[in-house]
C-alpha positions in Angstrom: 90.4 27.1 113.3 93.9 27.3 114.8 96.4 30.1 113.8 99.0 27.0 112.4 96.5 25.8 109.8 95.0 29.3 108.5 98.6 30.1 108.1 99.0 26.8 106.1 95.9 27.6 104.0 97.2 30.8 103.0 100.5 29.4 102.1 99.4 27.2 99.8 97.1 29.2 98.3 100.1 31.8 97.6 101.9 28.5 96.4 99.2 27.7 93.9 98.9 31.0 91.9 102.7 31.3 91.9 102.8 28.0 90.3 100.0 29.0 88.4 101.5 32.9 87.2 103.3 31.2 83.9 100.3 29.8 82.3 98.4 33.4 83.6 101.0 35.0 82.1 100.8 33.7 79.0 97.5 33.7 78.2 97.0 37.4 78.8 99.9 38.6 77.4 98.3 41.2 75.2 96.4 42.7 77.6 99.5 42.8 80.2 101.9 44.8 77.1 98.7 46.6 76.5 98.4 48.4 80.4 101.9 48.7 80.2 102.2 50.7 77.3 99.1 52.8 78.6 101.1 53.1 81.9 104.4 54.9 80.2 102.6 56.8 77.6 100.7 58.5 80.2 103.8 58.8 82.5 105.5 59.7 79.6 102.9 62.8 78.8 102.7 64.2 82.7 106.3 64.3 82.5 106.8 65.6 79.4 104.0 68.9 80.4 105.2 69.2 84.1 108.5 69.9 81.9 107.4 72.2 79.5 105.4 73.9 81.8 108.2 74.5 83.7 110.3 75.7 81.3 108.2 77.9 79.6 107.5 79.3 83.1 111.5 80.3 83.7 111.5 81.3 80.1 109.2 84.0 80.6 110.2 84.7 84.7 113.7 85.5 82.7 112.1 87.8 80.4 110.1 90.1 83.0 113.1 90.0 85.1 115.4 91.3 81.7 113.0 94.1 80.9 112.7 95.5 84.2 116.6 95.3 84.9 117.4 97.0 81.5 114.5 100.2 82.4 116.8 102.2 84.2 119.3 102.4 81.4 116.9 103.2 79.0 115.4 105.7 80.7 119.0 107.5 81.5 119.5 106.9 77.2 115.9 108.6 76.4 116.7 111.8 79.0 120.1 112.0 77.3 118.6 111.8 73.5 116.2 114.5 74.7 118.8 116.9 75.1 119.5 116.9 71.3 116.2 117.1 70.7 115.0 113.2 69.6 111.9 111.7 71.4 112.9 108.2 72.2 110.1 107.3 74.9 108.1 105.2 72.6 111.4 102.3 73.6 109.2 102.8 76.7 105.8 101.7 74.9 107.9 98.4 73.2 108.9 97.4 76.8 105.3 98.0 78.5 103.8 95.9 75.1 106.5 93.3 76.2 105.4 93.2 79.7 101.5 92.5 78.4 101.9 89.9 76.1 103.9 87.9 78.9 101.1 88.7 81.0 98.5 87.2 78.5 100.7 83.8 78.0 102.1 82.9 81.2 100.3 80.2 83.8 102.1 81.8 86.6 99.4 84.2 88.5 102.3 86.2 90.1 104.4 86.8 87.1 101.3 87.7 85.7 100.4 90.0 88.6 104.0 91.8 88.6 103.9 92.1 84.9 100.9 94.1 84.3 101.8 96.3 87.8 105.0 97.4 85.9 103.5 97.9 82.5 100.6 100.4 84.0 104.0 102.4 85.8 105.9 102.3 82.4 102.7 103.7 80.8 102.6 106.1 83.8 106.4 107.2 83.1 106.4 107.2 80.1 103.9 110.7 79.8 106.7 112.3 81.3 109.6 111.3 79.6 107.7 112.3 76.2 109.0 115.4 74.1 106.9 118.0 73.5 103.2 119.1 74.8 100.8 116.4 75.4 96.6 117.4 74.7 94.6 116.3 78.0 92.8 113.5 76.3 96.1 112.1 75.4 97.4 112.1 78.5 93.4 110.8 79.9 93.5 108.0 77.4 96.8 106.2 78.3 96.3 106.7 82.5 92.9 105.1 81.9 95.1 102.3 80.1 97.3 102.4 83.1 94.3 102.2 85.4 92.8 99.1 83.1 96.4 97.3 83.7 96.3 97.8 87.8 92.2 97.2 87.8 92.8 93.6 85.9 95.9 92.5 88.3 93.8 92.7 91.1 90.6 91.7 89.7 92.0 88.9 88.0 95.0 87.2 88.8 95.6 88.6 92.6 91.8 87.2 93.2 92.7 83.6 92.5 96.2 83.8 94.1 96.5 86.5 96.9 99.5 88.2 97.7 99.1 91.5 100.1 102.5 93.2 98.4 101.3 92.8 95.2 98.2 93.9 95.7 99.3 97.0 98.1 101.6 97.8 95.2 98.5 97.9 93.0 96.0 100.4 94.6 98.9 102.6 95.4 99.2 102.7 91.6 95.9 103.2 90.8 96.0 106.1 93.5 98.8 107.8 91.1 96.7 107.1 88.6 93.3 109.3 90.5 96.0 111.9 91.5 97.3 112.5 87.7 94.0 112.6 86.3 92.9 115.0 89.3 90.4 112.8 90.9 92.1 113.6 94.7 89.1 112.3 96.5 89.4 108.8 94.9 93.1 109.1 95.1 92.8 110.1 99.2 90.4 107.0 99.4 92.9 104.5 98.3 95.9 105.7 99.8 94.0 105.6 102.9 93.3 101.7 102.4 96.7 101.2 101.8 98.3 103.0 104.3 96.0 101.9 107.2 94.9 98.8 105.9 95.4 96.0 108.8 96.6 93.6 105.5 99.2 95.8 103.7 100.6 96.8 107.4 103.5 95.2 106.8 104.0 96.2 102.9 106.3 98.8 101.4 103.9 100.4 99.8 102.3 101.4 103.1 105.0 103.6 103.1 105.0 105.3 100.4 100.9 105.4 100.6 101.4 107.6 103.8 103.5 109.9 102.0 101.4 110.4 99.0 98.6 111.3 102.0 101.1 113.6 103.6 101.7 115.3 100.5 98.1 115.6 99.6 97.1 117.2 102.8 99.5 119.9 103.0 98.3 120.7 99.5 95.3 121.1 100.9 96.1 124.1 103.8 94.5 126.6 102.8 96.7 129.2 103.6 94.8 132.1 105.5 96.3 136.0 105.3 96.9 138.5 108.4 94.7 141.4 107.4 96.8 144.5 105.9 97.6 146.8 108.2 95.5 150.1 108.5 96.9 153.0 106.8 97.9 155.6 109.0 95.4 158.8 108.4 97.3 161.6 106.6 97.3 165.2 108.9 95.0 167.6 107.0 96.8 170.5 105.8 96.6 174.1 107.2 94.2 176.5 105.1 96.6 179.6 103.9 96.9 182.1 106.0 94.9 185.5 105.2 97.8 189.0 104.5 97.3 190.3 108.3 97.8 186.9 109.6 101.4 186.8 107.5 102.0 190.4 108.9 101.3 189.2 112.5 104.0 186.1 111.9 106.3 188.3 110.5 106.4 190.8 113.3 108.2 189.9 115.9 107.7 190.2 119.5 110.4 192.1 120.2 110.3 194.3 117.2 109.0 198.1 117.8 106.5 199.4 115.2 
């Protein structure tokens, strides 16, 4: 079949179903308003989550980024109120329970991620900005929170979406953590896999994981002592001399009996 008459074929086959569309039309009308509406509702929907999704996203993105930005004011405010004797650091416990529950909601791994990091350091921080003596097992019990916070970041969140800063910024946490609670061989092992670690090479917490080291091992001289010095041997006194021996001294040579 020549090329002119398949191209004449397919011509008036496109001629005939145009001509034909009305009458098509028509007869399946419902069914063509039907897709149609199927087609925009569903539009419609993806648009409408994509939307919420991110907006809600920001929404909480703005929060985490306003808690963290107001911590250095209100830590300045509690050291200040401490000086007249009121214990504000439990502002410090609002913010961290803040940080969590943003944590818990949000779809955003790395919000998630950077919130619990900085809630485990405000729980850290917070121990010290506290009036008044702390028992051990209070101070146990909420670096074991801490701990929990760091553990689930990279258990969690940093497992389904990586990010070497993140995670750096984690185990050097969780080294603070060991070091506070006195555990310095744990602490030692991760600030060792931070600070060498081919991935976090390039991270800031490297840094300050070489340091902690550093630290650690020139608490760890022992310092030895130069033996004290031998004490010079005192000269044994004379025995008292006998009455002819004091006569002799007290003769003199040139004296004539």
């Amino acid at each position: 079949m020549r090329a002119e008459h398949r191209h004449e074929l397919k011509t008036n086959e496109l001629a005939e179903w145009l001509s034909n569309l009305p009458v098509w039309v028509k007869q399946n009308l419902r069914m063509i308003i039907y897709i149609g509406v199927v087609v925009v509702l569903v539009a419609v929907s993806y648009l409408h989550r994509h939307y919420q999704k991110t907006t809600v996203a920001s929404r909480e993105q703005n929060a985490m980024t306003v808690i963290l930005s107001q911590l250095p004011q209100q830590k300045l405010y509690i050291a200040r109120t401490q000086a007249e004797g009121t214990d504000n650091s439990y502002t410090l416990l609002q913010a961290a329970d803040e940080l969590d529950a943003i944590a818990n909601s949000t779809k955003k791994d790395a919000v998630a991620t950077l919130s619990l990091i900085k809630e485990a350091e405000i729980l850290r921080t917070e121990l010290q900005f506290r009036l008044g003596t702390i028992t051990q097992e209070g101070i146990t019990n909420q670096i074991n929170r801490a701990k929990d916070k760091y553990n689930k970041a990279i258990e969690v969140y940093l497992k389904r979406s990586p990010n070497r800063s993140l995670e750096a910024l984690a185990k050097l946490g969780l080294g603070l953590c060991e070091e506070e609670l006195g555990n310095f061989d744990s602490a030692r092992d991760l600030y060792k896999e931070v600070a060498t670690g081919a991935a976090f090479e390039a991270t800031a917490p490297a840094a300050a994981a070489k340091q902690r080291l550093d630290l650690m091992d020139s608490f760890a001289e022992k310092l030895v002592l130069k033996p004290a010095p031998k004490p010079t041997p005192a000269a044994t006194p004379a025995p008292p001399a006998t009455p002819a021996e004091q006569t002799t001294i007290q003769a003199s040579p040139n004296q004539t009996p």
